[in-house]
N, C-alpha and C positions, 0 to 999 in steps of 0.2 A: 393122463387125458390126451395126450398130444407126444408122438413118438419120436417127434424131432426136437420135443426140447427135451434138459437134462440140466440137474444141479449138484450142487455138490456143499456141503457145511462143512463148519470146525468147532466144535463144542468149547473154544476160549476165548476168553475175553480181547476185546479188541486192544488193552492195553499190552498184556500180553506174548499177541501176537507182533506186536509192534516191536517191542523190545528182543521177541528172538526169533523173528522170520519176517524182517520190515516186507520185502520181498515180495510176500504173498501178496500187498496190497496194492501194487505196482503192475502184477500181472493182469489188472481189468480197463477194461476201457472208461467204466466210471465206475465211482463209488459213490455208495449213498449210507450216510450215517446218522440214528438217533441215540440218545438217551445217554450222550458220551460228557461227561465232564472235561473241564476248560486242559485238564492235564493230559487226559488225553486227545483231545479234541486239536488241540494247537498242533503237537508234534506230525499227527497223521497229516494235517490240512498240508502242514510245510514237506513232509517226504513227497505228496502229490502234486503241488506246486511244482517242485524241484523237476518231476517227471513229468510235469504236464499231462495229468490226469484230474478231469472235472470230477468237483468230490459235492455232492449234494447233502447239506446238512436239514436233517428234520426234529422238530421240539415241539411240541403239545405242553401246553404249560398251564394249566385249568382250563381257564374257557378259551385262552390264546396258544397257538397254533402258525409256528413259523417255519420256512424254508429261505434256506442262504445257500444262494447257487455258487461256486466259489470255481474260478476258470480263469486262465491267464487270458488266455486267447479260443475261443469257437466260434468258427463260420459257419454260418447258415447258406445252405444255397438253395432252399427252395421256403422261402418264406411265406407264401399264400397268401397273398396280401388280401382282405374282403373283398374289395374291387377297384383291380386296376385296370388303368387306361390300355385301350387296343393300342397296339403299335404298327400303325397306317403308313408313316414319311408322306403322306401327301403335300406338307410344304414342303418337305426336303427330296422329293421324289428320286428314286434309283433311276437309272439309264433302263431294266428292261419291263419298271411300272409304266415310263413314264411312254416305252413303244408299244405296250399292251395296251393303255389308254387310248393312244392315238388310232388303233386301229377300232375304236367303236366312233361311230357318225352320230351325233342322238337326232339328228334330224332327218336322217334314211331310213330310220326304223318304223319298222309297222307298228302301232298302238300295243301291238303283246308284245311284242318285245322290247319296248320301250320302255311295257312296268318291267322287267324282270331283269333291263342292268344295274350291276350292284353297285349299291350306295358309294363303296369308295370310288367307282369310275363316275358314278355323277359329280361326286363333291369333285373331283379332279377338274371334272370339263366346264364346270362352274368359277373354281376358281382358276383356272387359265385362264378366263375371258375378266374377271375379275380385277386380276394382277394386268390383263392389258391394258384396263382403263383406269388401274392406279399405281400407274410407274414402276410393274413389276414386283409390286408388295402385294401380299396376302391381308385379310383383318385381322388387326393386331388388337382390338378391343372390346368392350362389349355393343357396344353402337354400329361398327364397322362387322360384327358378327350378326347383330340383327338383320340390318340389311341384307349380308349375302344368304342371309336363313330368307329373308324375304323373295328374292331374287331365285332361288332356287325352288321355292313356291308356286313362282310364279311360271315354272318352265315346265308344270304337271299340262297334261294335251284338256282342251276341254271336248266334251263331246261336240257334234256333227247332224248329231239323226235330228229329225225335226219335233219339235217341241221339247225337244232337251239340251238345244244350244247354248254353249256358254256356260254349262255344269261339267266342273270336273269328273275325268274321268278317275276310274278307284285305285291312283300309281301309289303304293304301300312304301317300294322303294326311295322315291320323293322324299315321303314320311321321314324314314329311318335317315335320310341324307339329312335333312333340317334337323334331327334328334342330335344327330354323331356330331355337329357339326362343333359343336362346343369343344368337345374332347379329340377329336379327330383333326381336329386345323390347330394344331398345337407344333410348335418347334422341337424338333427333338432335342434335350440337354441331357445334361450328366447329372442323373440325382443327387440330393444332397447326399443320403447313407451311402454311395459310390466314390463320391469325392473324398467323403472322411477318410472309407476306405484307401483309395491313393493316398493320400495326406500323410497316411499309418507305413505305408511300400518303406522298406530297406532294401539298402543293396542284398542281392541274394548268393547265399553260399550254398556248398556241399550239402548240405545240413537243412536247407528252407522247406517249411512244408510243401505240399502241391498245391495247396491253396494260394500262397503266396506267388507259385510260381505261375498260376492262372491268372492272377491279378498282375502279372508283370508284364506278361501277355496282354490282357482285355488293356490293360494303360498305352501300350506300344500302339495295340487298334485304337483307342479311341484318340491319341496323337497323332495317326495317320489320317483320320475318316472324320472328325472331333464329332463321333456317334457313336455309341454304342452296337454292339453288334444285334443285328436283326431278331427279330425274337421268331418270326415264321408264322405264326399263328393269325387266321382269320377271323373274325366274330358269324356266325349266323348272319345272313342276311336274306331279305327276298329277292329270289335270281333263279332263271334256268339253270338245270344242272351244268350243260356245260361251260358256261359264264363262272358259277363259281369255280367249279375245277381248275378251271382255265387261269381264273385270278388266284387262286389260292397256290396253286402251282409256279408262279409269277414270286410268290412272297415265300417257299417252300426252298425255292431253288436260290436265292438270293440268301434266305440265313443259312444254307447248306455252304456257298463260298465264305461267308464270311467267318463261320464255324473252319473250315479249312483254314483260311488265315491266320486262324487264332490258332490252330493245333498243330501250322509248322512251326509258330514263334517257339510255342510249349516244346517241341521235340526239339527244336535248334535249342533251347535254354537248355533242358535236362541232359542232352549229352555236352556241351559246353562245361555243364558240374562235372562230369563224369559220371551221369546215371543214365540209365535205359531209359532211350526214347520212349518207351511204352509204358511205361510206368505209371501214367496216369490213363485209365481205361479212355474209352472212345464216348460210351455212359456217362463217364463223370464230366468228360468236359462237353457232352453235348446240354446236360443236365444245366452249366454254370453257364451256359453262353445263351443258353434259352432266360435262364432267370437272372441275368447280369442288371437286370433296372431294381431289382430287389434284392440283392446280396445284403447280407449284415455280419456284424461284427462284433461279437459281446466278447468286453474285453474285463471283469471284476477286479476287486479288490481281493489280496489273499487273506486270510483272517489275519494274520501279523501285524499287516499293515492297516487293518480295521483297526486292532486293538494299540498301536503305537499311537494314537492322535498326532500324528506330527503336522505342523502348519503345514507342510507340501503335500500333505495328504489330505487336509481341511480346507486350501486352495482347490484341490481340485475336484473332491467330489461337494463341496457345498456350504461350507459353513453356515449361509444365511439361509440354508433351508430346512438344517437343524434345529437353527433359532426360532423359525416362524413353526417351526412343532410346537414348541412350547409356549409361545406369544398367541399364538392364534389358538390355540386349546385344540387341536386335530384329535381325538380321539384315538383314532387307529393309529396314528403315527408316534403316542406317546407309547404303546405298548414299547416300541423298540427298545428304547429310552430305559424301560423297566427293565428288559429281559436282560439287556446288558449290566444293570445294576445287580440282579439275582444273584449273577455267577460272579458280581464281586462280592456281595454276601458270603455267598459260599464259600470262596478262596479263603475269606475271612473268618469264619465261624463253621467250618467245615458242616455246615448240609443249611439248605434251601429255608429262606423266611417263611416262617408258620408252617413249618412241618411237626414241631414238638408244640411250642407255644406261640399266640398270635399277639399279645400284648406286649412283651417283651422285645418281639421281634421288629415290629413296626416302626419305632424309633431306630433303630440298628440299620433299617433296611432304606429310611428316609435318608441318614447319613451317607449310605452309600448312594443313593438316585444322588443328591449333592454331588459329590466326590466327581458320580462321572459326569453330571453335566457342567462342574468346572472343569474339568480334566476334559473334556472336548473342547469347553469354550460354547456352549450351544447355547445358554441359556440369559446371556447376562445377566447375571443377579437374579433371575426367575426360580421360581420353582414348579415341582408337577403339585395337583390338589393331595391332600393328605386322604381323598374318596379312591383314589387309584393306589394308592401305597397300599391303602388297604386291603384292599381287594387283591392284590397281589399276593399278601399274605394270607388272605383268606382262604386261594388255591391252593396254597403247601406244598405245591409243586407237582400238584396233582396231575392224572394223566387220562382226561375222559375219552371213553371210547367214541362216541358221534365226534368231537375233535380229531381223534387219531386217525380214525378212518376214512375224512375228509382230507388229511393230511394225505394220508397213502393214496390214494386216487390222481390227489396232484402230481404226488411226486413223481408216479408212475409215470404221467403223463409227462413232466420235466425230461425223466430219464429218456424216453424214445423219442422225443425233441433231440437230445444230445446226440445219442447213436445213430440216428440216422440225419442228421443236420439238417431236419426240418420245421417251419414255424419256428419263432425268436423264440428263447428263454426267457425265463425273468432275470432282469439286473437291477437287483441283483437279489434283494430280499423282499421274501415276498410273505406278509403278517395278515393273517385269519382272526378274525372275531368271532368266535360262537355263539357270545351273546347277542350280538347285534347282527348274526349271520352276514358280516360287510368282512372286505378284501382289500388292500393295499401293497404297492410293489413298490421299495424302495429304493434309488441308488446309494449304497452303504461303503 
């Protein structure tokens, strides 16, 4: 259908293949695996670990339908966040906003052109006069923001002609300054998901991804500037064409320097390792310096360390959030709980509760949900209802296609998140109900 793409098979098993050409598995940028058991399932997850290659595991299991995204480390640089805040600096304004401001008068201007300066130079000149009458502060509150929304309300022109004195006239831009004003008079800080990130920085070697080495960079800018670098982008506003151009150009050529900044530090670090200055395209880092307020960080668990329970491992992703699955009766979140029990079934009694027999099984299969939610620790002395064992064995380990196929659409969509490091993945697992058509993402 499509003459630029192209695939290629191997008619063996993934065990197999594993055993006498690990290799092959190594060679992708991601893998995506179903319907593997815990024997083979474990070895592959650890060769890809080892390589640092995200391995997407998929399971249809009756009516439930899981994916475990399993990644040491993948950055996201274009997260897309619903909606984020424009980035204005108008409290922290640059040297050449804050001469482009100054050269509009809003008191020289003729009535049209008075509606059509853009909202960020009203809110500017607004609060300049602002800050003079409160010791050089901005509104820091919601009381102290009503007012300057009042205040700039008040600076719309009223009409003149006779008998319609004293009726505003129809300034749009006014409008949108009193709207922005919330989001727009805000201090620029360092997001929380940006600081983790630093918090995450090691020293860098020969060896550091480019990721790392852009973050070693944007930490050096925001230690010289304590701001992140300019993102460039204007929002729509109402204004003459050359007003916005003019302002937009103002905030174009300002993330253009600070993008510079950032991409000597990168070429000064990269040959410092001894690798090519160029190494990181011109693309990639205009890409990470535009979306630096949204960078993220999915860092998972490998299945090993899933499957070890060890208290360092139960410190850190949650043990009391384990327990409130089972205390609190979460529905969706006791699936987990089960599927993890199955494949100890299985280990155990080599093939899946209620595949042959369902009576027999269900006791056998109760034993193990126990086993591992002492073997976690998630449960104190709890147990799951004997309504869910059941049912568990009543899917036999079945594999519905309206499950499967909800599943592959996800994963799809997982996988091109990964390759092209956009929009967050799930972290880490993420459990489908078909019964209940509901979704939940865990961290495992």
């Amino acid at each position: 259908m499509n003459a630029d793409v192209n695939g290629d098979w191997r008619e063996e098993s993934a065990s197999t293949i594993l055993k006498e050409d690990p290799t092959y598995f190594t060679s992708f940028s991601c893998v995506v695996a179903t319907d593997l058991d815990e024997d083979t399932l474990l070895p592959l997850a650890a060769l890809l670990w080892e390589s640092k290659i995200p391995l997407l595991v998929g399971r249809a299991y009756g009516m439930i339908g899981s994916l475990r995204l399993v990644a040491e480390e993948h950055y996201v640089l274009e997260a897309h966040p619903d909606t984020p805040l424009s980035d204005m600096r108008l409290m922290q304004p640059f040297p050449t906003l804050v001469e482009f401001c100054n050269t509009v008068d809003l008191d020289a201007l003729s009535d049209v052109d008075h509606a059509h300066v853009p909202f960020a130079v009203v809110l500017f000149k607004f609060l300049e006069a602002w800050r003079a009458a409160h010791g050089g502060n901005g509104p820091a509150n919601f009381r102290e923001k009503q007012e300057f929304k009042e205040t700039v309300t008040a600076g719309i022109r009223m009409r003149s002609d006779p008998g319609n004195e004293g009726v505003p006239l129809d300034e749009e831009n006014f409008g949108e300054a009193v709207t922005a004003a919330n989001t727009a008079l805000n201090v620029p800080t360092i997001p929380d998901n940006v600081g983790r990130i630093f918090a995450k920085a090691t020293p860098l070697n020969e060896s550091s991804s480019t990721f790392w080495i852009m973050i070693n960079a944007l930490k050096s800018f925001v230690d010289a500037h304590n701001v992140l670098p300019l993102r460039g982008s204007v929002p729509d506003m109402v204004s003459d064409s050359d007003s916005y151009i003019a302002l937009q150009t103002v905030y174009v050529e300002k993330a253009k320097a600070d993008f510079s900044a950032i991409r000597a530090t990168v070429q000064e670090t990269l040959v410092s390792l001894g690798r090519d200055a160029g190494e990181i395209s011109e693309f990639e880092l205009k890409t990470f310096c535009k979306n630096a307020s949204f960078l993220e960080l999915v860092q998972t668990r490998s299945l090993a360390d899933e499957r070890a329970s060890t208290d360092a491992a139960q410190d850190q992703y949650g043990t009391a959030t384990f327990e409130g699955w089972v205390l609190e009766c979460e529905e969706d979140h006791l699936w987990y709980v089960l599927l993890r029990a199955v494949d100890v079934f299985k280990g155990q009694h080599g093939h899946y509760p209620g595949e042959f027999t369902m009576e027999e099984d269900v006791p056998k299969l109760k034993e193990c949900v126990s086993n591992v939610l002492e073997a976690e620790q998630w449960s104190k002395g709890q147990s799951i209802k004997d309504d869910y064992i059941q049912e568990m064995c009543r899917f036999g380990a079945s594999k519905l296609h309206t499950v499967s196929s909800f599943l592959g659409g996800t994963a799809a969509q997982e996988v091109i998140k990964m390759l092209t490091h956009q929009y967050v993945p799930i972290n880490s697992f993420y459990l489908y109900n078909g019964a209940k058509g509901t979704a939940v993402t865990l961290s495992v």
